[in-house]
C-alpha positions as CSV (number, residue, x, y, z in Angstrom):
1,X,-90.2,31.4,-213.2
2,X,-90.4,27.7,-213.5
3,X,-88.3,25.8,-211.2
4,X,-86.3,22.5,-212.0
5,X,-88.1,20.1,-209.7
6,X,-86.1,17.1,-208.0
7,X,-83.5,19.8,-208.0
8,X,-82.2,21.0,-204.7
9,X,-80.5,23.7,-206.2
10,X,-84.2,25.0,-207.8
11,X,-86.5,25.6,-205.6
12,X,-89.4,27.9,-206.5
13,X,-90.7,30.5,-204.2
14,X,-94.1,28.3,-203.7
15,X,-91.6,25.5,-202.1
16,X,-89.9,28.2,-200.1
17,X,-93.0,29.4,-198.9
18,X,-94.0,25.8,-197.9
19,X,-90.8,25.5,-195.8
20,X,-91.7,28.2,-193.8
21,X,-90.2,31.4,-195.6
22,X,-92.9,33.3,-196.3
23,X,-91.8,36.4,-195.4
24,X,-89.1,36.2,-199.1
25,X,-92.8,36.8,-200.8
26,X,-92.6,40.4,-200.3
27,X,-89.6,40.8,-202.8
28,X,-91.4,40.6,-205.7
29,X,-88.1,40.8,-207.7
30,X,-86.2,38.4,-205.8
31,X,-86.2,35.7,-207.5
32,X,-84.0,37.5,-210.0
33,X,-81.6,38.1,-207.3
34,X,-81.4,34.7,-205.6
35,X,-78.3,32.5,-205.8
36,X,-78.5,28.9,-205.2
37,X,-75.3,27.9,-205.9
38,X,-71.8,29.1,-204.8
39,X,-70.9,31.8,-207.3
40,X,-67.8,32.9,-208.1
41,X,-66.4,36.8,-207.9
42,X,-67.7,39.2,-210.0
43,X,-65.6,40.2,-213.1
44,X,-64.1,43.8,-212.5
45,X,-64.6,44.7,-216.2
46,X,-66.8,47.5,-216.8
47,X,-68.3,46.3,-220.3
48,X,-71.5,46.2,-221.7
49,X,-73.5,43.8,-224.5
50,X,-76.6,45.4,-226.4
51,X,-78.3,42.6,-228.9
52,X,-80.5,43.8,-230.9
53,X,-82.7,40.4,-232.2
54,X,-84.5,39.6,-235.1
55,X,-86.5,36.5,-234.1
56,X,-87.0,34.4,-237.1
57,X,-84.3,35.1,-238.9
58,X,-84.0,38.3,-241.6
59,X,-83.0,37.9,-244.8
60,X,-79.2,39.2,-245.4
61,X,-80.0,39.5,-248.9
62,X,-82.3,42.3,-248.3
63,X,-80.2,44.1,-245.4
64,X,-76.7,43.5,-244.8
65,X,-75.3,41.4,-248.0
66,X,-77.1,42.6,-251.4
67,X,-76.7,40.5,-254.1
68,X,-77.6,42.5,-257.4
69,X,-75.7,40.4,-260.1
70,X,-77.5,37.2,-259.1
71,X,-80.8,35.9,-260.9
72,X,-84.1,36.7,-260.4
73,X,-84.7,33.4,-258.9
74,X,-83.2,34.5,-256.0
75,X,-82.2,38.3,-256.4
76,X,-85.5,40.4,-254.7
77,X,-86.9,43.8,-255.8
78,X,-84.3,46.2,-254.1
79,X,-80.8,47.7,-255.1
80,X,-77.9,48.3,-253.2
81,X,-76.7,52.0,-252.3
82,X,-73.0,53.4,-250.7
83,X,-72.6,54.1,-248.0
84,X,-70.2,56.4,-246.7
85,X,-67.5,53.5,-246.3
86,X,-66.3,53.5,-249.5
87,X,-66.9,49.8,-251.2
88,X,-69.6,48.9,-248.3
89,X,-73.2,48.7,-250.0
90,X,-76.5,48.1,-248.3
91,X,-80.0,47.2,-248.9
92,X,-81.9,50.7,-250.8
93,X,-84.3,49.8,-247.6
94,X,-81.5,50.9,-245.1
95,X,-80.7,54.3,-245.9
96,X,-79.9,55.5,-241.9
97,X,-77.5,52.5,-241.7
98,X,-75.6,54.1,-244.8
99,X,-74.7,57.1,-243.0
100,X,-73.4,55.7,-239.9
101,X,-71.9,52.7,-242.0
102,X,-68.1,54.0,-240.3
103,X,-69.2,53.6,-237.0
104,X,-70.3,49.9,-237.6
105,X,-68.7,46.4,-239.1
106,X,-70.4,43.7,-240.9
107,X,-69.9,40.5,-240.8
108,X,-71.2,38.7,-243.7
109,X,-70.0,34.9,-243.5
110,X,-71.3,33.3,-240.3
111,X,-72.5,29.7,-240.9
112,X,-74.4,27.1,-238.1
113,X,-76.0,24.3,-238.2
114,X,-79.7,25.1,-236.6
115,X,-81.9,24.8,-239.3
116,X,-85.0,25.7,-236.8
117,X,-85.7,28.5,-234.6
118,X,-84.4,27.1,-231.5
119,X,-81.8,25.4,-232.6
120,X,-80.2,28.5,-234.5
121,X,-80.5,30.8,-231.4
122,X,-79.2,27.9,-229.1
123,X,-76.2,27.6,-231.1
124,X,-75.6,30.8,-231.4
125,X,-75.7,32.0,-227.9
126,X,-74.7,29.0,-226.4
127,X,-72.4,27.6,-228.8
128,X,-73.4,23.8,-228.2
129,X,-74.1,22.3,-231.4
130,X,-77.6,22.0,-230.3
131,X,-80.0,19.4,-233.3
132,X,-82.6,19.3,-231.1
133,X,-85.9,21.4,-230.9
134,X,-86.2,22.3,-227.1
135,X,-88.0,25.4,-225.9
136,X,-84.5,26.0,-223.4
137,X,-81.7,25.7,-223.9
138,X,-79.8,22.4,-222.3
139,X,-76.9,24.5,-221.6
140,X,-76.7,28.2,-220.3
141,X,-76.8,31.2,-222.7
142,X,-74.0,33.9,-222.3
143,X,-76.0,36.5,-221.3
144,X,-77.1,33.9,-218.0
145,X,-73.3,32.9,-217.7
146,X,-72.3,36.7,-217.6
147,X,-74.7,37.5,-214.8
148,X,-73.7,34.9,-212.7
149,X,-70.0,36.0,-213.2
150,X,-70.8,39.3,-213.0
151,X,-73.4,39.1,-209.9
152,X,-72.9,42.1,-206.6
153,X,-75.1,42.5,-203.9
154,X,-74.8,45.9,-203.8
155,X,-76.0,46.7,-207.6
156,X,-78.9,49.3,-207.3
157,X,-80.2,48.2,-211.1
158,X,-81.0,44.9,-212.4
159,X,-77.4,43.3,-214.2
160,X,-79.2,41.7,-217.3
161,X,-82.4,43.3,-219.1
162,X,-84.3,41.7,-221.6
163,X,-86.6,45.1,-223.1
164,X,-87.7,42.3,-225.5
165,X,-86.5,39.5,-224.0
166,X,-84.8,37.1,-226.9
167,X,-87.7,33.3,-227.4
168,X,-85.6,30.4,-226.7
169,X,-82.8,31.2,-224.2
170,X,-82.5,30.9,-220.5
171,X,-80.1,29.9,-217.7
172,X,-80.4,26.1,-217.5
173,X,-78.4,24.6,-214.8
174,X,-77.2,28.0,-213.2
175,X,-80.6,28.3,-212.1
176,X,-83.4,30.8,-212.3
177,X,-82.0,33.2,-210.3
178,X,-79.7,34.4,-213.2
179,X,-82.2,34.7,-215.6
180,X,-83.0,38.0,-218.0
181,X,-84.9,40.4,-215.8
182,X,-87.9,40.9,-218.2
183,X,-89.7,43.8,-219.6
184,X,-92.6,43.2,-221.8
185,X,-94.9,46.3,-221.9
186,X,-94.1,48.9,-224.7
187,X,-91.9,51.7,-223.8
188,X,-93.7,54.0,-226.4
189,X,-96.9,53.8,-224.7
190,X,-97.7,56.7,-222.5
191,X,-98.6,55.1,-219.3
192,X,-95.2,52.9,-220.0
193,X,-94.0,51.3,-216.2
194,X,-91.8,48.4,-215.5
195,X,-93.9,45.9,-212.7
196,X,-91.9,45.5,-209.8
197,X,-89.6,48.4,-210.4
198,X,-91.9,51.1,-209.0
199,X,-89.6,52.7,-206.3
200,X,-91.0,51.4,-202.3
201,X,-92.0,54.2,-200.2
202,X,-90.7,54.3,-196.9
203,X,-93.5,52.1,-195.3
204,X,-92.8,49.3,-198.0
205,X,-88.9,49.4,-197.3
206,X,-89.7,49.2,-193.9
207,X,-91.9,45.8,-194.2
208,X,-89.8,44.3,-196.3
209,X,-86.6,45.0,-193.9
210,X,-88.7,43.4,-191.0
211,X,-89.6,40.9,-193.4
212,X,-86.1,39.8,-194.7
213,X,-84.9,40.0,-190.8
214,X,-87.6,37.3,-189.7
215,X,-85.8,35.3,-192.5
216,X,-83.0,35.3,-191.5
217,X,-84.6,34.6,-187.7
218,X,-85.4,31.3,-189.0
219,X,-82.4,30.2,-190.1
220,X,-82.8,26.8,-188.1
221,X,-85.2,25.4,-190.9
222,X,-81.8,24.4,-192.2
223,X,-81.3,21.7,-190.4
224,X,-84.8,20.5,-191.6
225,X,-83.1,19.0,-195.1
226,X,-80.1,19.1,-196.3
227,X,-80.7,20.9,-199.3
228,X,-81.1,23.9,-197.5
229,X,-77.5,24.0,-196.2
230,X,-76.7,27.1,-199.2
231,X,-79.2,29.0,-197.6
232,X,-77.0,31.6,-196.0
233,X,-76.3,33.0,-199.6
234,X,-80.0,34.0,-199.7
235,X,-78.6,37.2,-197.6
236,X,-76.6,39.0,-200.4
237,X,-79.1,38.6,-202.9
238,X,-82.1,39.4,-200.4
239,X,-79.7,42.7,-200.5
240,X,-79.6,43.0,-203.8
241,X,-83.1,42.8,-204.3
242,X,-83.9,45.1,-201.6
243,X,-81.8,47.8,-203.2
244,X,-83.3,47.8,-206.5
245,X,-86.6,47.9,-205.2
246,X,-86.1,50.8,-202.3
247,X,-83.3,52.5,-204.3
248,X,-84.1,55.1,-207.2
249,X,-81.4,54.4,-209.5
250,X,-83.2,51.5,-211.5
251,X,-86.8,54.2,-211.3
252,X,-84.4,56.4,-213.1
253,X,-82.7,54.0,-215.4
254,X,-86.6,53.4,-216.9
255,X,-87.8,56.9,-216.9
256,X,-87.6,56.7,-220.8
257,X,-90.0,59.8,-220.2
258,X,-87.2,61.9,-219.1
259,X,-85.4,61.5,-222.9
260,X,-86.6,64.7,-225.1
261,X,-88.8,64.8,-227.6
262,X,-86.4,65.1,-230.2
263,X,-83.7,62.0,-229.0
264,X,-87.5,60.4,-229.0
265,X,-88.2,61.3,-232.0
266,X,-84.7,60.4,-233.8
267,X,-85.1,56.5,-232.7
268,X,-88.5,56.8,-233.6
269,X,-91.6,57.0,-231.9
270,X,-92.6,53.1,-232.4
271,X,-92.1,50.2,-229.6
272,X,-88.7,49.2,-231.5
273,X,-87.1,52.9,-231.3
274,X,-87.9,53.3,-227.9
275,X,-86.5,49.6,-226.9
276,X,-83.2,51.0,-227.8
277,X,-83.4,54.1,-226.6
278,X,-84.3,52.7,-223.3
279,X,-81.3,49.9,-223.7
280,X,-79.3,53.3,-224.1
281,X,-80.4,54.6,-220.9
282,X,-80.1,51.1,-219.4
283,X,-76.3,50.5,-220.0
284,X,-75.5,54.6,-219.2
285,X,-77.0,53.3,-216.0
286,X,-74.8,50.3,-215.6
287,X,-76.8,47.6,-216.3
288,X,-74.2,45.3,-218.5
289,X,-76.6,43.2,-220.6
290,X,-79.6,44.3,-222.4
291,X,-81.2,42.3,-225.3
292,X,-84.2,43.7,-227.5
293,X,-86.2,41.7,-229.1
294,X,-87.7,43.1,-232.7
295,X,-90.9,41.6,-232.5
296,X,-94.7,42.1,-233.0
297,X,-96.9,44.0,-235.2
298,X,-94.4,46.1,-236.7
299,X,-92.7,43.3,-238.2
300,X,-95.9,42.7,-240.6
301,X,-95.9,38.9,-241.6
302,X,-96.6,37.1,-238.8
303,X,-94.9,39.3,-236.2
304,X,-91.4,37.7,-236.6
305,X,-88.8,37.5,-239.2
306,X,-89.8,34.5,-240.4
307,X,-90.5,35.1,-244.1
308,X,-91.6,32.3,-245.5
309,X,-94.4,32.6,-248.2
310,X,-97.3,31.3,-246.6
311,X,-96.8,34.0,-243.9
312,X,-96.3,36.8,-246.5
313,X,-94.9,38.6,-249.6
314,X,-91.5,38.6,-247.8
315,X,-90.4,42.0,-249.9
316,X,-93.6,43.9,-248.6
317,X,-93.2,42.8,-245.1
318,X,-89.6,43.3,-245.4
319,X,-90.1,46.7,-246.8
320,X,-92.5,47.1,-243.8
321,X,-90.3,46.6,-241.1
322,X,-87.1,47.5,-242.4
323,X,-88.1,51.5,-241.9
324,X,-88.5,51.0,-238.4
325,X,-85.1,48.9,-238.0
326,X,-83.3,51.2,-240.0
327,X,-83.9,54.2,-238.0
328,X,-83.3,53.3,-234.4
329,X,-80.5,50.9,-234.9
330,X,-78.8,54.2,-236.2
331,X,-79.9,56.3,-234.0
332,X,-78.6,53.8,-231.1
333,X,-75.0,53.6,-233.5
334,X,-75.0,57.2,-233.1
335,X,-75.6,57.9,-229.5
336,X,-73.0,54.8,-228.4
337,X,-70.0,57.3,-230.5
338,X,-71.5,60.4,-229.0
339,X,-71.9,59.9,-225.4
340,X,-68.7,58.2,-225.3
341,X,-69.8,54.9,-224.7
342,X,-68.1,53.4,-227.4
343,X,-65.6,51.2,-225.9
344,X,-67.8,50.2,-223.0
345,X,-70.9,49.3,-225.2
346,X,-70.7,46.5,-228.1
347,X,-73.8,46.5,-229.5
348,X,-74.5,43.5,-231.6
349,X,-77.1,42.8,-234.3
350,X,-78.4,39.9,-236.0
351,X,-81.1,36.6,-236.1
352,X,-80.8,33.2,-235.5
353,X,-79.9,32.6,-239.2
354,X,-80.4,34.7,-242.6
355,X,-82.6,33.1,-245.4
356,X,-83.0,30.8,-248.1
357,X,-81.1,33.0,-251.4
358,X,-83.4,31.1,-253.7
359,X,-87.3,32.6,-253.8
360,X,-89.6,30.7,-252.7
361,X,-94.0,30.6,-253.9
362,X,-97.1,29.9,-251.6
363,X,-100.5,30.8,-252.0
364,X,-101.2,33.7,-249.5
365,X,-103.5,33.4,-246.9
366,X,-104.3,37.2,-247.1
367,X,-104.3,38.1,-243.5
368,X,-101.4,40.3,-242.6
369,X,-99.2,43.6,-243.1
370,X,-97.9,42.6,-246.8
371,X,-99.9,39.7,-247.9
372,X,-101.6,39.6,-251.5
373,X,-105.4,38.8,-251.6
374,X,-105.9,35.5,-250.1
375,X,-104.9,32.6,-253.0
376,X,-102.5,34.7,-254.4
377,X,-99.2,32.8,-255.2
378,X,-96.7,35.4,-253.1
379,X,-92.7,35.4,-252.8
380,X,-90.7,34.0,-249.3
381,X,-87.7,33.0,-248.4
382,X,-86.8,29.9,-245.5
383,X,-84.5,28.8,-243.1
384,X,-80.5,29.3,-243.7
385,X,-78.2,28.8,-241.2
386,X,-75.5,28.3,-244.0
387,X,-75.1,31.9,-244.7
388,X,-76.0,35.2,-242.3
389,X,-74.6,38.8,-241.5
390,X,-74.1,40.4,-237.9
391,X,-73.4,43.8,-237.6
392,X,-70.9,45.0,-234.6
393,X,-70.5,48.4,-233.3
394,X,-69.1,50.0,-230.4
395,X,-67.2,47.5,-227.9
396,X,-63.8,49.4,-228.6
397,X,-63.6,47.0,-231.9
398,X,-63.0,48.2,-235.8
399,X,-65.1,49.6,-237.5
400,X,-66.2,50.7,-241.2
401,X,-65.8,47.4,-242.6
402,X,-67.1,44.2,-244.6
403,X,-65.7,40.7,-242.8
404,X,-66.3,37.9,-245.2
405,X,-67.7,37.3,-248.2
406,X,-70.8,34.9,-249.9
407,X,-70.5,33.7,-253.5
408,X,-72.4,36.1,-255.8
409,X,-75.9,34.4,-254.4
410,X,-75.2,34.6,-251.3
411,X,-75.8,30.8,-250.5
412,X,-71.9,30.0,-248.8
413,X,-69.1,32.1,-247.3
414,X,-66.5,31.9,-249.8
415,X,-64.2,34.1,-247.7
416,X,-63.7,33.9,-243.3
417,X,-66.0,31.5,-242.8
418,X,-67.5,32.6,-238.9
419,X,-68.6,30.1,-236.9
420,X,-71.0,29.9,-233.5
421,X,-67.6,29.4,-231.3
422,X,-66.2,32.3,-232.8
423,X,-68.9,34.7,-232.3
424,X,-69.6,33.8,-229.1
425,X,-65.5,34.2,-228.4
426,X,-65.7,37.4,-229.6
427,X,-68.5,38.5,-227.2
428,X,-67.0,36.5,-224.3
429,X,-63.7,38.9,-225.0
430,X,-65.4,41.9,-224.9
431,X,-67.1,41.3,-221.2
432,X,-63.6,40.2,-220.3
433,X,-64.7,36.3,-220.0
434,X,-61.9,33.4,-220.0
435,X,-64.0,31.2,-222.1
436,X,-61.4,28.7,-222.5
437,X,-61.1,27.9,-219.0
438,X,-64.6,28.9,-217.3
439,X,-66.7,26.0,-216.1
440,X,-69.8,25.2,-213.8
441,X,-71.5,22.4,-212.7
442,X,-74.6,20.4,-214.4
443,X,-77.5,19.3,-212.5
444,X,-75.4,16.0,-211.6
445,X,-72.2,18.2,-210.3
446,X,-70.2,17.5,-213.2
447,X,-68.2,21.1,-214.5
448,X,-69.6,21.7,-217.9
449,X,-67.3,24.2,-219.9
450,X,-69.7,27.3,-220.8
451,X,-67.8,27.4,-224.9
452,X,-69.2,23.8,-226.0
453,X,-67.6,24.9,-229.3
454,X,-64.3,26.1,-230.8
455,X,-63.8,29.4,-231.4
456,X,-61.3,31.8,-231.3
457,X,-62.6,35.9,-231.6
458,X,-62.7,37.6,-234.3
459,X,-59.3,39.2,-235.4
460,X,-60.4,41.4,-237.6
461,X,-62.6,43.3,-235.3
462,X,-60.2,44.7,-233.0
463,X,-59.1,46.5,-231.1
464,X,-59.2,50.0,-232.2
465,X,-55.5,51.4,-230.6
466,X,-56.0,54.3,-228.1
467,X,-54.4,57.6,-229.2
């Protein structure tokens, strides 16, 4: 992980190492662990966030808002069907969905201003009104500000879990130490393993004891630089660290292996299936924050949602990835009712933005899943933060139905109009987050509210009454 240099507050394990702290090497996880700032108490709320992202941006017209009285200039190929909410109807291409439609809610009028990739998911999950491409975000994403509320030394399982860690985002000014805890290999692969997360035998938890106690040995190097003064709080998150990686409980949590064949089977047997199964098996361990990331080859195009023309006949490469979507998203719906996790889990769904209503032409280049020969004038769709859906289940909220509404092309909410301040409120609620009066400091000390934006959550989704 990158450090901010210049920054006392940011020091890399390199610099560490420099200052005479070599023995921190040997926690090969610890950076995730490390605080180098005061934090504040952990919030004793026992909630959970699974996104579920579609980088790129999918098109609501083919999944979540269907819009079969407009034109052909912007209507695509496929119908809508029922689903069993009556008066809900779906993309043809999301047939799974349509079963489980009363355990979900859509939200179909959500409108930013990030025209571009970054800028959509920086608004979203940060709520500044980021204009600006920048590869991080210039102010922390929730999922960083919720691990830094939410940090305990004693946690035998990593707090936030990227199993497809969402482009773009990252901790900013909180510092490295609260960023996602990242797993890139594919959890459908048979030899799937998690580096760093391979359970220390009783050798290895033995070095890095001794290792962590001729830290704390050298505990004059303080008084080397001033910077160093925080150093004491390297203790509870040298803890931390040593738990996860000489505990079993996070070996366990990963052990996707231990699922049967048929729970396998019903997400489907595909790298985005068993992301969500494994977020499943993540959050029954209590891990809090898990994003997925739908990504790669089974997205066809260019391995992202990003459907513009040139990349693709955006109806075939929708059609393409849409089966794979369709079938673990349910499957995950499913399993958050079943196993009772329903008011603990919110699962969330959605891009950075939906797409352009009006078709777009380019000449394919004829090199990916759902091009036409090279040459070929082919169908897209661009950009549109003026118009998306999200789908919400779980997180104790309301569910089986439609929130908002777009005009009959779906270009503009005509009806709730959603903005970034409001989603992000309505996530914030659910982890039990004061949004309106949480704050930390920026690089120059001063407190920076973490909800740059107004927003109030969403009325409409909750919550369900107990019996």
């Amino acid at each position: 992980m990158p450090a901010h240099h210049g920054h006392p507050s940011n020091l890399s394990r390199r610099e560490i190492m420099r200052l005479g702290l070599g023995g921190l090497s040997a926690l090969s996880i610890s950076d995730l662990a490390r605080q180098r700032s005061h934090a504040k108490e952990a919030i004793d709320q026992d909630t959970a966030v699974i996104l579920v992202w579609l980088p790129g941006g999918h098109s609501h017209l083919e999944t979540y808002d269907p819009k079969p009285q407009a034109t052909s200039d912007f209507r695509g190929p496929y119908q809508p069907i029922k689903t069993v909410v009556p008066g809900m109807e779906l993309c043809e291409l999301l047939p799974h969905h349509a079963r489980v439609a009363d355990r979900f809610s859509l939200l179909r009028s959500v409108v930013h201003t990030g025209f571009c990739h970054q800028q959509g998911t920086h608004q979203l999950l940060t709520g500044f009104p980021e204009r600006v491409l920048r590869r991080k975000p210039l102010y922390p994403d929730l999922f960083s500000v919720t691990n830094k509320l939410r940090y305990r030394p004693n946690r035998q399982v990593p707090n936030y879990v990227g199993v497809g860690p969402v482009n773009f985002l990252g901790p900013s000014y909180l510092g490295n130490a609260h960023d996602v805890f990242s797993v890139t290999n594919d959890p459908n692969l048979d030899n799937f393993s998690v580096n760093n997360l391979n359970q220390a035998d009783q050798a290895t938890a033995t070095n890095i004891s001794r290792r962590i106690n001729l830290r704390k040995q050298l505990d004059q190097l303080k008084q080397r630089a001033d910077y160093l003064s925080r150093m004491d709080t390297l203790d509870s998150f040298e803890e931390q660290a040593f738990n996860v990686l000489t505990g079993s409980a996070a070996t366990n949590a990963f052990n996707i292996k231990a699922e049967t064949d048929a729970t396998r089977d019903r997400y489907g047997r595909n790298r985005w299936g068993q992301q969500l199964l494994l977020a499943r098996r993540l959050v029954e361990s209590g891990v809090d924050l898990v994003t997925a990331q739908f990504s790669g080859s089974l997205c066809g195009g260019v391995g992202n949602w990003d459907d513009h023309a040139v990349n693709a006949n955006c109806f075939e490469a929708i059609k393409y990835r849409l089966q794979f979507l369709d079938k673990a998203v349910a499957a995950l719906v499913e399993d958050i009712y079943e196993r009772g996790l329903d008011r603990r889990v919110l699962l969330v769904v959605t891009g950075e933005f939906g797409r352009t209503p009006r078709i777009s032409y380019k000449a394919s280049t004829g090199k990916r899943i759902g091009s036409a020969p090279a040459g070929t004038v082919q169908p897209g769709r661009d950009h549109w933060p003026r118009a998306t859906s999200i789908l919400f289940a779980g997180g104790g909220m309301q569910t089986g139905q439609v929130i908002g509404r777009t005009d009959m092309r779906g270009e503009d909410p005509v009806e709730r109009i959603v903005g970034r301040g409001d989603f992000l409120a309505t996530i914030y609620q659910h982890l039990g987050i004061d949004f309106k009066h949480t704050a930390f400091k920026d690089y120059s000390g001063r407190p920076i509210p973490i909800m740059l934006s107004e927003g109030s959550p969403i009325k409409e989704l909750g919550p369900v009454q107990s019996s």
